[in-house]
C-alpha positions as CSV (number, residue, x, y, z in Angstrom):
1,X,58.3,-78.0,206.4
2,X,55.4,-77.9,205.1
3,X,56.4,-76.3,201.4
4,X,53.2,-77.5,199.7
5,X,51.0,-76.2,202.1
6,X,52.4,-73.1,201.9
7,X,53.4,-72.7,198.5
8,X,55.8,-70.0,197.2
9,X,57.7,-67.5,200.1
10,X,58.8,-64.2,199.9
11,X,62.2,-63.4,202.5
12,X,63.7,-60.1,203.3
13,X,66.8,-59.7,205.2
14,X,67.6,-56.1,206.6
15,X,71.1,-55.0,208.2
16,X,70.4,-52.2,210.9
17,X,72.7,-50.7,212.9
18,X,73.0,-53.2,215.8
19,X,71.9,-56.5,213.9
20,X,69.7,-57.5,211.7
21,X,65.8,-58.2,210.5
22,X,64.5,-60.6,208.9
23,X,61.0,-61.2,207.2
24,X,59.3,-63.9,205.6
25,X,56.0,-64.3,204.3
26,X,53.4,-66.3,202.0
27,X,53.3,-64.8,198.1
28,X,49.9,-66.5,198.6
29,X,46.7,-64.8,200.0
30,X,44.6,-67.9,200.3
31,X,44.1,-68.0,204.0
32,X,45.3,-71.8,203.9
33,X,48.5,-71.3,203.1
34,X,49.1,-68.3,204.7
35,X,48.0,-70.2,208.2
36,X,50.4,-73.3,207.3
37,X,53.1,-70.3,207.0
38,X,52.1,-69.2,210.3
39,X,52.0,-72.8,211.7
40,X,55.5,-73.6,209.7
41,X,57.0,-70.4,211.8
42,X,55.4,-71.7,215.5
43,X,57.4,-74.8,215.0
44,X,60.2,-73.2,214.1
45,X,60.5,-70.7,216.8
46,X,59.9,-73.9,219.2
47,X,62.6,-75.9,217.6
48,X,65.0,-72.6,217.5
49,X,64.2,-72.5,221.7
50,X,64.8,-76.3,221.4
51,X,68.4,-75.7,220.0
52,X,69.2,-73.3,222.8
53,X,69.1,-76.5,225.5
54,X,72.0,-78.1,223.2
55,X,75.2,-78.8,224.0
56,X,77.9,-77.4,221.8
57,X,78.9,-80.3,220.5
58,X,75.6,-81.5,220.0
59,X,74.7,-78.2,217.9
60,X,77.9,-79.2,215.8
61,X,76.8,-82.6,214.9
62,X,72.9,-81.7,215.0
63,X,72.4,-78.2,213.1
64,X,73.0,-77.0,209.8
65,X,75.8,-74.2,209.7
66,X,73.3,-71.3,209.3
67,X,71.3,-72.6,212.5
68,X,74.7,-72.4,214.6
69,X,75.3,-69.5,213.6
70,X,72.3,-67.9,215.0
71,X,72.9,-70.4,218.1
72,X,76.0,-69.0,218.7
73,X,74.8,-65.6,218.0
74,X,72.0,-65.8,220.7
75,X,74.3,-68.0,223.4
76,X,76.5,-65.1,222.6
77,X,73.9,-62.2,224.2
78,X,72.1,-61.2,220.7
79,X,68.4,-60.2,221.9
80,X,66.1,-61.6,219.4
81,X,62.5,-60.1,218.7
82,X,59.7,-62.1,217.0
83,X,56.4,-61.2,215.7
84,X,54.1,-62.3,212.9
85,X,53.1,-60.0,209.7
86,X,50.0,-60.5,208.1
87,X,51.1,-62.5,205.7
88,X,54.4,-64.0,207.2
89,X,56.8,-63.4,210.1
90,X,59.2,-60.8,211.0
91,X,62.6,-61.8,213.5
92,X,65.0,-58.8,214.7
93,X,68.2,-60.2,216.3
94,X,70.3,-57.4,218.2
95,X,73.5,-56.6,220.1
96,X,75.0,-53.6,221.7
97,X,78.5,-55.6,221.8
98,X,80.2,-55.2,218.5
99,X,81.3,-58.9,218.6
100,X,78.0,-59.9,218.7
101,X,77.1,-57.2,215.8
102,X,79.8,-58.6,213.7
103,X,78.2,-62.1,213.6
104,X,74.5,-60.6,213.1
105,X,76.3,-58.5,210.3
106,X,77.6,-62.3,209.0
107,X,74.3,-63.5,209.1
108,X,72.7,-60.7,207.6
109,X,75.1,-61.2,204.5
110,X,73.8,-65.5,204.3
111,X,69.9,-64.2,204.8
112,X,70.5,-61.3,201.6
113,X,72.1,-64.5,200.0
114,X,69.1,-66.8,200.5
115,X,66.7,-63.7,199.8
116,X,68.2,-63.7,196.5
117,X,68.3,-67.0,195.8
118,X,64.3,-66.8,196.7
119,X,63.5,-64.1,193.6
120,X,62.5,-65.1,190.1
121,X,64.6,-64.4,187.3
122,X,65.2,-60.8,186.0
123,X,62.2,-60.3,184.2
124,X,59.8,-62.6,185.7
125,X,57.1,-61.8,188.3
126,X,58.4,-59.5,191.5
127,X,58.2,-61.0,194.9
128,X,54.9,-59.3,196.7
129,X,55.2,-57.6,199.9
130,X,53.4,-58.6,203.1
């Protein structure tokens, strides 16, 4: 949401030991864009908590395959952390039960995925950092 507001995104994904971080931010640092990036990620995180109220058939039929995923993940006992960067966001899903850790682990592989689907071409310009 919001896409033109915000204009180009940078996205890390991070495995750690027990799950998985993940970091987004504006390439842009006109404050506009950067505060519809932050607005973009408030109603995010309010739909994510939305999600949680679902019923499982619901989340079938409702959410894309990534979004049950981390549905399943959380209904599942992942503890997830949330905190904004200065240019973006930053989310840290954990588990101490290795179930759990497999799925963050499967998630972790998707996010790397859409990270690197979210980088110019060798050669072109190089993501900036937050």
């Amino acid at each position: 949401m919001h896409m033109d507001e915000i204009g180009p995104m940078g996205m890390e994904a991070v495995k750690l030991n027990d799950g998985l971080a993940i970091s987004h931010w504006a390439k842009s640092d006109d404050p506009k864009n950067i505060a519809a990036f932050h607005a973009a990620c408030d109603a995010c995180s309010k739909a994510g908590e939305a999600c949680m109220t679902m019923t499982d058939a619901q989340a079938k039929t409702d959410l894309c395959q990534f979004c049950q995923d981390m549905r399943s993940a959380m209904k599942a006992g992942a503890h997830m952390s949330m905190g904004r960067t200065r240019k973006g966001d930053m989310m840290v899903m954990t588990s101490a039960d290795p179930a759990v850790q497999a799925s963050l682990f499967s998630l972790h592989e998707k996010c790397a995925m859409m990270s690197a689907m979210m980088e110019p071409p060798a050669g072109g310009a190089s993501a900036e950092k937050h």
